[in-house]
C-alpha positions in Angstrom: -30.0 9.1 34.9 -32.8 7.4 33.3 -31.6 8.7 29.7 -27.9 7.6 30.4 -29.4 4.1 31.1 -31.8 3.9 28.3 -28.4 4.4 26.0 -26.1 2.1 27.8 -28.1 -0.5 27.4 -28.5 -1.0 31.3 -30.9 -3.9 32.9 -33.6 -3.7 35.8 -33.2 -5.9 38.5 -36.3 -6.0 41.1 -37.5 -8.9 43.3 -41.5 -9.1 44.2 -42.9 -10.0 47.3 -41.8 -14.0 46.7 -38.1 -13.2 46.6 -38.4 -13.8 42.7 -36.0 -11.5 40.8 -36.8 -10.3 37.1 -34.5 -8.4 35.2 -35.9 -6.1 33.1 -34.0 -4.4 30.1 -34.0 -0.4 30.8 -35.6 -0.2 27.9 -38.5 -1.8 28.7 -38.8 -0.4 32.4 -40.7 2.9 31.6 -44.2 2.2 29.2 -45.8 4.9 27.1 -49.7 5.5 28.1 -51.6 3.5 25.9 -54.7 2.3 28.3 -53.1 2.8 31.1 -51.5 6.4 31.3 -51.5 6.4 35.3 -48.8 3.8 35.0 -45.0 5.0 33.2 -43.5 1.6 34.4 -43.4 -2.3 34.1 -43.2 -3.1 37.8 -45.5 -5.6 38.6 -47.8 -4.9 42.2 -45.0 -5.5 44.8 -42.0 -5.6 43.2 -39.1 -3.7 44.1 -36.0 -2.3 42.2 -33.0 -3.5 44.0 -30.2 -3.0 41.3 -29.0 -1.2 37.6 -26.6 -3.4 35.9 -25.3 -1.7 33.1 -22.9 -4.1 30.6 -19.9 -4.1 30.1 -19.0 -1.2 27.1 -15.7 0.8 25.5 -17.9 4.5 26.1 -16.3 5.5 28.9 -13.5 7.8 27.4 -16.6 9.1 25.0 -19.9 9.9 26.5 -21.6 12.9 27.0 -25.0 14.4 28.9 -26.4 17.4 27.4 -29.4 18.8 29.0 -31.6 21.7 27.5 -34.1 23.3 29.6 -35.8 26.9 29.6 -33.5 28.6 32.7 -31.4 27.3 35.0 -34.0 27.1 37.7 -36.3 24.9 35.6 -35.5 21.2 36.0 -37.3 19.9 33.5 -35.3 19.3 30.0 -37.3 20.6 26.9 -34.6 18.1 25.6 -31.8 16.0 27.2 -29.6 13.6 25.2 -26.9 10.9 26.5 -24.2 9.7 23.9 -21.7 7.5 24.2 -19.2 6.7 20.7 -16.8 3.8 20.8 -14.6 5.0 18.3 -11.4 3.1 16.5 -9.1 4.9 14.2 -11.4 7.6 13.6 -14.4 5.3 12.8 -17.5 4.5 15.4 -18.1 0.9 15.4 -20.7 1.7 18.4 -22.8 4.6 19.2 -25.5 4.8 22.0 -27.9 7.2 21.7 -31.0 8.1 23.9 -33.2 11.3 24.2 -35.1 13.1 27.2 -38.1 15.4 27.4 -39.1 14.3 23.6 -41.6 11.1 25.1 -43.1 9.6 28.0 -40.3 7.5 28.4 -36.3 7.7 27.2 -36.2 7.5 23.2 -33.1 5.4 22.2 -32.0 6.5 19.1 -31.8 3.8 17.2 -31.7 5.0 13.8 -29.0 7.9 14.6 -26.9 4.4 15.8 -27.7 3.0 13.0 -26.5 5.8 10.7 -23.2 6.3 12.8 -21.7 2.6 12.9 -18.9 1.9 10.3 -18.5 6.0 9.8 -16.0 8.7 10.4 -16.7 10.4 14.2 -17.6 13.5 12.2 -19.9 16.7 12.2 -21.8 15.7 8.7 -21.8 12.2 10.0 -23.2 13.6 13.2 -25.5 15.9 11.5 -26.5 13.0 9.0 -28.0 10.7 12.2 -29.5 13.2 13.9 -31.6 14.4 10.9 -32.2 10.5 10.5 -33.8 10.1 13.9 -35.6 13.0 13.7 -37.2 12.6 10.2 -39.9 10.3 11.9 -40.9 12.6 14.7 -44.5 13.7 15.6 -44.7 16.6 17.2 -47.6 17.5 18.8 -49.1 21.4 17.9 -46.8 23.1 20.9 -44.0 21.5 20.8 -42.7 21.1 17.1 -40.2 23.3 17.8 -37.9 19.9 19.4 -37.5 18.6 16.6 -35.2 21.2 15.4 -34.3 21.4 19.1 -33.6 18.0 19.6 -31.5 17.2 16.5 -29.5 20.1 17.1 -28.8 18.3 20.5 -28.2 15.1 19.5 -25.1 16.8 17.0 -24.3 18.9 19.8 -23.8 15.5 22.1 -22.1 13.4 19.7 -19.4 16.2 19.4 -18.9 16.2 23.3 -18.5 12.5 23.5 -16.0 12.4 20.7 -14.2 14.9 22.4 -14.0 13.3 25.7 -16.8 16.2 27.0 -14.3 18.6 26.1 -16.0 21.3 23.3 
């Protein structure tokens, strides 16, 4: 879920001890490790999540979750990936984009969006943002292999939504 939420731009709600509630934009709830690695999120000592809000959109007819993983009994993805295309006459005017199993934290992919806004809902187009978002990954020695993995996914998941999650 947490990668579907990173890409539809969903919001945190928690209240802390106080009764004070904070929104929090998904994509601020889980933290890389830094100087802290023991904590992945930005809830403060006491606070609870009571709520996901996720805004209003057009993806609903085009979204798709692909998750790849080792075997079927593994639930870990090597690499997940949540789409969702809001598409007009053939042409995306929105694309949301995030990516699993590639960080500590959901990756939105902001400059496969980016690439896809204002273009045709096609394969090269597809292919065209995925090698964009993936042209500033660092791997680390054992897992360079997502890269390829990963923007083989993200084409493979942008096809999916387009077609409704049909292949």
């Amino acid at each position: 879920m947490a990668i579907a939420f990173a890409a539809l731009d969903a919001v945190v709600k928690v209240q802390g001890r106080d009764g004070k509630v904070r929104s929090i934009p998904f994509a601020d709830y889980h933290r890389l490790p830094g100087d802290q690695p023991e904590k992945d999120n930005t809830l403060q000592h006491g606070e609870l999540v009571t709520e996901i809000e996720i805004p209003k959109n057009n993806f609903a007819d085009r979204s798709y979750y692909l998750k790849i993983r080792d075997r079927a009994s593994y639930a870990f993805a090597l690499v997940s990936v949540a789409a969702a295309l809001d598409v007009k006459g053939g042409t995306i005017s929105e694309a949301r984009i995030a990516i699993g199993g590639v960080a500590h934290k959901p990756w939105r992919a902001f400059e496969a969006e980016k690439a896809l806004k204002g273009k045709s809902a096609t394969d090269e187009n597809f292919q065209l943002a995925a090698a964009a978002e993936m042209q500033g990954a660092k791997p680390l020695e054992h897992n360079k292999f997502k890269v390829e993995l990963g923007r083989r996914a993200i084409v493979r998941a942008l096809r999916m939504a387009k077609n409704g999650g049909k292949a």
